[in-house]
DRENVEX-416768 format. One record per residue (C-alpha): x, z, y. Coordinates in steps of 0.02 Angstrom, whole numbers, plus 50000, padded with zeros to 5 digits. Layout:
// residues N
XZY
...
END
This chain:
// residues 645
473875014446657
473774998046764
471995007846860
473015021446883
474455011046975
473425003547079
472515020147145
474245027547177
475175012147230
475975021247377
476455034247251
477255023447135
478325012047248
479565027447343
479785032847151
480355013147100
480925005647264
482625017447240
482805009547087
482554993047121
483824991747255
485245002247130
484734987247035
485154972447165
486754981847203
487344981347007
486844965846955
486544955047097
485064944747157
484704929247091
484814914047211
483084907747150
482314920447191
482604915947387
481944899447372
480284892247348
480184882747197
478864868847160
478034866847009
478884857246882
477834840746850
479044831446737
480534833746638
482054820646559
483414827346458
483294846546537
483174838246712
481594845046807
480334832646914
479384843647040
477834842647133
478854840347281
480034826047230
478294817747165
477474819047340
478834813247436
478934797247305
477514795147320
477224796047521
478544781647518
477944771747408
476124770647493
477134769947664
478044755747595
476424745547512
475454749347701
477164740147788
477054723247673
475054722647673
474254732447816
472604729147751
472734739947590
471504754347562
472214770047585
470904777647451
471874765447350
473544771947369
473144790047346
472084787347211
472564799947085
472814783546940
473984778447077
474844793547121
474964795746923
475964777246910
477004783347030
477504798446930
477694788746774
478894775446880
480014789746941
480284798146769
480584778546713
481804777246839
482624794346766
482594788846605
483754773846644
484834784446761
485214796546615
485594780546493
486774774446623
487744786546633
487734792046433
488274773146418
489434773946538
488944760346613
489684757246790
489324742846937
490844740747030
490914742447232
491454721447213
489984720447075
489104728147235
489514715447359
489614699847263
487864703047227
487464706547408
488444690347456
487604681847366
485704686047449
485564671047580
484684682247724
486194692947703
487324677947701
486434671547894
486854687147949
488794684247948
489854675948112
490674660348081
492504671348057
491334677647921
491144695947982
489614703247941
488474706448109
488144726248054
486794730148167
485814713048109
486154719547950
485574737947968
484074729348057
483664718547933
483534734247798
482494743047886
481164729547925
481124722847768
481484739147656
481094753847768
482864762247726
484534764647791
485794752847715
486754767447617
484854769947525
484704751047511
486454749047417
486074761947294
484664756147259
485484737947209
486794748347142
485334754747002
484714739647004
486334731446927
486614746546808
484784743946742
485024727746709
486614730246593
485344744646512
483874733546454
484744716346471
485674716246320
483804720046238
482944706246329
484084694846300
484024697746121
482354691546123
482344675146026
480784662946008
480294647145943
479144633245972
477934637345836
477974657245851
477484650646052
476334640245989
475424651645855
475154667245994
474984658446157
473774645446101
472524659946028
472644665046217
472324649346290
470964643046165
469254641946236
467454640046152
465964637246210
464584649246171
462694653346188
462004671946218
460324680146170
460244697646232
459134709946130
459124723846280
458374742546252
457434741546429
456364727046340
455734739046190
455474754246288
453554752746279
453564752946098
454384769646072
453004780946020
453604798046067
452844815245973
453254833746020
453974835245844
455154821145880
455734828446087
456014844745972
456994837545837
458154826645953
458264843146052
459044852545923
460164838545821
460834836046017
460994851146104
462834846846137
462164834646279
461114850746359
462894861946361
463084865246525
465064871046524
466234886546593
466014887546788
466594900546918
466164903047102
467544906047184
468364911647376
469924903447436
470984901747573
472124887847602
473734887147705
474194869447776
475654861847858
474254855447997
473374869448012
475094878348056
475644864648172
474064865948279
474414882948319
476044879948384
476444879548590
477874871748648
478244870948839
479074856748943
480444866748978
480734867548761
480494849148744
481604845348889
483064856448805
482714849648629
482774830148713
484444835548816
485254840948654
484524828648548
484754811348663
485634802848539
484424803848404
483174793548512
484384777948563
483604763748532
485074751448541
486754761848511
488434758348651
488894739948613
490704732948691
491424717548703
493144718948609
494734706748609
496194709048500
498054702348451
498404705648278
500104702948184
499624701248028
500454708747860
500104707147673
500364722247556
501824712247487
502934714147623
504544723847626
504804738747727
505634727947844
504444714447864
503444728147918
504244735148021
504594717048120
502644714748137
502464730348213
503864728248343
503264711348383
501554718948408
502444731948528
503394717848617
501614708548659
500824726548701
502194729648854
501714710848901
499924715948931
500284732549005
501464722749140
500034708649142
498624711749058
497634695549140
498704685949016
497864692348863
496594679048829
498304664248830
499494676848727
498124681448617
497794659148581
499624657048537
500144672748480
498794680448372
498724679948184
496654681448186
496264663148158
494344666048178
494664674148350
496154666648415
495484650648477
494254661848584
495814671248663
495324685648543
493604688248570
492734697348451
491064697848556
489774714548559
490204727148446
489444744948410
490274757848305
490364755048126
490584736348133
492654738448093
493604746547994
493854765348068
495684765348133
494984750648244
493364756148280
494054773848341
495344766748457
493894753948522
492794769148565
494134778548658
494534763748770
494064762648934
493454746049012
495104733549062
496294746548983
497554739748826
497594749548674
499104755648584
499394745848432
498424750048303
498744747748132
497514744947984
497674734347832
497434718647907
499104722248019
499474727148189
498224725948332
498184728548523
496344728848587
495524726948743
493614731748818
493024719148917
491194724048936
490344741148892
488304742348872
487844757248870
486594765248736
484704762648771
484224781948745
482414782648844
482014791848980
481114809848923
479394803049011
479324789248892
479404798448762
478824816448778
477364813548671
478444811248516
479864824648560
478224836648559
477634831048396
479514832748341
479724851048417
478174857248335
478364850348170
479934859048166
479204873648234
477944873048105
478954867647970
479844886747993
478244896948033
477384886647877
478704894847754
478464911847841
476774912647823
476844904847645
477574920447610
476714931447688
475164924247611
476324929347431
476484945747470
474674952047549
473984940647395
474654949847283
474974965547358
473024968247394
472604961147241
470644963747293
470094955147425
470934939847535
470124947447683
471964953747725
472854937647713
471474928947798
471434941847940
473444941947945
473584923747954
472074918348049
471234907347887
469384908047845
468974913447706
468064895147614
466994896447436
466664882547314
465354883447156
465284877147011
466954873346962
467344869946769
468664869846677
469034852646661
468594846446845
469574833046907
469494821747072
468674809346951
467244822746885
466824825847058
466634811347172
465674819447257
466634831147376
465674847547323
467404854147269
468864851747387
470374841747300
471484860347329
470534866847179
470354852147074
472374852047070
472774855146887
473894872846924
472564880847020
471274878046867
472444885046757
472694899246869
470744901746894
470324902446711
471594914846674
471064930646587
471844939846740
470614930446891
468934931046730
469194947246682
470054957646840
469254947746962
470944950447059
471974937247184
472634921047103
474644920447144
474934911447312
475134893747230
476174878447309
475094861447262
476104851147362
476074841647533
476374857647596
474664864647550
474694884847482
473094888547410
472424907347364
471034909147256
470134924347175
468264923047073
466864927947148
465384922447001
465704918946797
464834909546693
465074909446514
464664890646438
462694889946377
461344878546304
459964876146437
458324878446360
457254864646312
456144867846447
457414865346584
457864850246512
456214843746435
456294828546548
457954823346517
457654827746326
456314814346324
457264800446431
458504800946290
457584801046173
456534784446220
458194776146262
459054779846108
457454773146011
457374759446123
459114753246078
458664755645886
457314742945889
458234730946011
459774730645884
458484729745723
457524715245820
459314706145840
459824709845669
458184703445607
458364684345736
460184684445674
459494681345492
458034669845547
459324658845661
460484657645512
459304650645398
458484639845520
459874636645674
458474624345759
457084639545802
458444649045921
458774635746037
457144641946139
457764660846168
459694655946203
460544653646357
461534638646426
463114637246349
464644644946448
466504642146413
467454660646371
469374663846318
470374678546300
470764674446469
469354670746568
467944683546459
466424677446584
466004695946572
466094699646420
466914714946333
468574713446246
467724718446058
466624703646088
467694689646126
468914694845991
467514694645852
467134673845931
468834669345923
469294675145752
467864663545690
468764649945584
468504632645663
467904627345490
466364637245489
465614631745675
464584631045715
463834649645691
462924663745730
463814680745738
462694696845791
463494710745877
462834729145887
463214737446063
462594756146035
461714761446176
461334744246245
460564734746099
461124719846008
462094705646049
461804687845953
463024675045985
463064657745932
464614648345947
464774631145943
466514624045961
468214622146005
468434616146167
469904601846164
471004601346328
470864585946394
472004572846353
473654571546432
475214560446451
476694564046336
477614571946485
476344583646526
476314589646358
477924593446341
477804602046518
476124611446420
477214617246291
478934623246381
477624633346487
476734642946340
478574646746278
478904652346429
477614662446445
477744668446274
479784672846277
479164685646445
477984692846344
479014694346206
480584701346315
479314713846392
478814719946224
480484723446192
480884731046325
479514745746312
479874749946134
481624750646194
481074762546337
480034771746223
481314774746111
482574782546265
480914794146287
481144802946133
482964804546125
482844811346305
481494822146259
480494815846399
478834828646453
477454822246596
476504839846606
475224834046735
473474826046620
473434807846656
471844802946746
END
């Protein structure tokens, strides 16, 4: 049936088209179905994480780390163990969200600025009337944070509501000297140690190798000689960039978009130099009170307007500001958003020498004055036509990126055989990868052959689907984020096989001497072990210097092996422990004490041991903490649904 719908495909759409609109009519279309959605990475209690949110996390984040240490590797930050951390901090961050809120617990706007107040570079920032300078302030953010100051506030807004989340569980924490003493110390302890290495590279020689033997490994491992699932494939890959570079914009465009977009360039926003009178009044007062203030404040207004040069000595012994009076009312430079907005809008409106009305705000009644007007520092279109063009045509191809992304939808699937269409329609070559398996990652191949577009976890899926490895028709037009669309359809399969012993006789062999090397390296250790335990004095020759090791300072060795030296009871050294490491022969260790910290004054062991109950409280809190967390993962029902690398 499906063969015969695509042979009459003309055919079958004027009979269903008819249809499909009587449909839309009756029932409607679905708003989702006009947007683009992104894949759905993450989930916490029925809220979806998408590909999208993750990138743009994600971008910040690395922006963020390149601002406070320029000299960070960029392979670093878009590592995919990195990009991974910063998926698992985001559906952290969720997590606590959604407990704030089930807990109802709230941070107050005076919660807010107590805590704010309380920051001393925010405290420098305020005049010595104790006005907070907002443009410091807003400068300040973004140097230090990279945000505005709304962003900045809720993010100490979280901040505060996390901390009444897992507080309550960290502070519950409770330690003791000797539960400090009994974990910490096994950290801390040191011992000092002598190695003898029984390597496989040093028996090698001895293997005696037989074609019975290459045969018989061959066939109890022919797991190792799988070579898996791959597909050659053609693909064509739609870009944000590759969109952008396409796009022409003429001076004549950029000069209209700077016209109409000035403001959005100013590099120091309209600052005026403001002077006020205010009467004062108190929410307490009577109607009449109020009423007082406010004709008093009308009786100094007609003052001004008859001479305004006496503002400055009116404004000394008549205005209710102490912090400007003194100053005859000077308030200094001001831009807009630094009052409250009855003031700041009659401030703005005011032309240079003219007297206000009186204005009233909460504070009481106040007649203003502009001394001094700066205008904004918008720069000249020369200056900056280099960015307005990278603005235009990012915007430009922000627009043509989602039309072709769905034009790329439609001819992909329409023409479900070929991507010549799209390609042609689009102007995309048409780019082929081999050798792609199943389980390819950007850590299984570091080497480049595969380009990261096809690595990303949806695409596999989409390529090992029985519709791309048995139709051999177009993948769907997939969104893998950064605003990359990649098309994919298979051009070679190969089922998983077991290469022949031939093509692998080399290999077969090298495996088969190492593995037989590291059997008589660990039966050679095995075999000193014994020797050096009944007679300690004949290993000194073949042992090396003695080195000093601790949980926290290994000296290279692996975590397995400094755990089996310090769980030897100080009664029994010295002694000899042997150590089998698979693949790499034997390790015999001889360990020969305790090594004492050196003696201190009374005071510094007290210090000693407020520190390792320090330390140990922090880790204990942590602890805490997690199982806490993980618990608010299950009853959240949180899902990651991209692999962890």
């Amino acid at each position: 049936m499906f063969e015969f719908i695509r042979k009459h495909l003309k055919l079958v759409m004027i009979i269903f088209f008819p249809l499909v609109i009587l449909a839309f009519v009756f029932v409607g279309v679905d708003a989702s179905m006009l947007t683009q959605r992104s894949p759905v990475v993450a989930r916490v209690a029925g809220t979806d994480i998408t590909q999208n949110q993750w990138d743009q996390v994600h971008r910040q984040m690395a922006d963020q780390a390149r601002r406070n240490n320029p000299e960070v590797s960029a392979q670093l930050l878009d590592s995919p163990e990195q990009k991974y951390a910063v998926l698992e901090r985001i559906v952290r961050d969720e997590v606590y969200r959604v407990a704030m809120q089930d807990k109802h617990y709230l941070v107050s706007d005076a919660e807010l600025a107590r805590t704010l107040q309380s920051d001393p570079d925010i405290a420098a920032l305020r005049s010595a009337d104790g006005r907070l300078d907002v443009n410091a302030y807003r400068e300040w953010v973004a140097s230090r944070y990279g945000m505005t100051p709304e962003s900045f506030e809720q993010g100490m807004r979280y901040q505060l509501g996390l901390q009444q989340v897992i507080g309550t569980v960290q502070d519950a924490s409770i330690t003791t000297p000797r539960q400090a003493v009994a974990t910490i110390d096994a950290a801390y302890q040191r011992r000092e140690v002598q190695l003898a290495q029984f390597l496989p590279a040093h028996y090698t020689d001895r293997v005696a190798v037989t074609e019975a033997q290459l045969q018989a490994f061959y066939q109890q491992n022919t797991a190792r000689f799988q070579r898996p699932e791959e597909v050659d494939v053609q693909y064509v890959l739609l870009t944000l960039d590759s969109v952008a570079a396409s796009v022409d914009v003429s001076e004549a465009e950029l000069r209209q978009y700077y016209e109409s977009n000035r403001q959005s360039y100013t590099r120091r926003p309209e600052q005026r130099r403001v002077r006020h009178i205010l009467v004062s009044t108190t929410t307490d007062m009577s109607t009449d009170e109020r009423d007082a203030a406010r004709q008093k404040a009308l009786g100094l207004r007609e003052q001004l307007v008859q001479n305004p040069g006496q503002f400055a000595e009116i404004a000394k012994t008549q205005s209710q500001d102490t912090g400007s009076s003194a100053a005859g009312g000077d308030l200094g430079l001001m831009a807009r958003g630094a009052m409250v907005p009855a003031f700041d809008d009659a401030l703005f409106r005011l032309e240079k020498d003219a007297i206000s009305e009186v204005v009233a705000t909460e504070y009481g009644f106040h007649i203003i004055q502009v001394t001094d007007i700066q205008a904004a520092d918008i720069p000249a279109f020369e200056e900056i036509s280099e960015q307005i063009g990278k603005d235009v045509r990012n915007s430009q191809a922000r627009n043509q990126f989602i039309e072709a992304a769905e034009q790329l939808r439609n001819l992909a699937h329409e023409q479900p055989d070929s991507l010549e269409p799209a390609a042609t329609a689009l102007n995309l070559p048409i780019q082929t990868a081999q050798g792609i398996t199943r389980n390819a990652s950007a850590d299984t191949e570091p080497s480049g052959n595969i380009p990261a577009a096809l690595l990303n976890p949806l695409v596999l899926e989409e390529l090992f689907s029985s519709k791309l490895l048995e139709d051999q028709y177009n993948s769907e037009a997939i969104d893998i984020g950064n605003n990359q669309i990649v098309a994919a359809r298979i051009v070679q399969h190969r089922p998983a096989r077991v290469l022949p012993l031939e093509e692998v006789q080399a290999q077969n062999q090298e495996l088969f001497v190492t593995q037989e090397a590291a059997r008589l390296a660990r039966e050679a250790g095995a075999q000193a072990l014994q020797a050096w335990q009944n007679a300690p004095e004949t290993a000194a020759e073949q042992l090396q210097n003695p080195v000093v090791v601790s949980r926290l300072d290994s000296q290279g060795l692996d975590t397995q092996t400094i755990a089996r030296i310090m769980q030897i009871p100080q009664d029994r050294l010295p002694a000899f422990e042997g150590i089998e490491q698979g693949s790499q022969g034997y390790l015999l260790v001889k360990t020969n004490r305790v090594v004492q910290e050196a003696e201190t004054g009374a005071e510094a062991q007290a210090w000693m041991q407020q520190l390792r109950q320090a330390d140990y409280a922090q880790a204990l809190a942590l602890a805490e903490t997690e199982a806490y967390y993980e618990t608010l993962k299950q009853a959240y029902k949180v899902q990651i649904r991209v692999p962890q690398p």
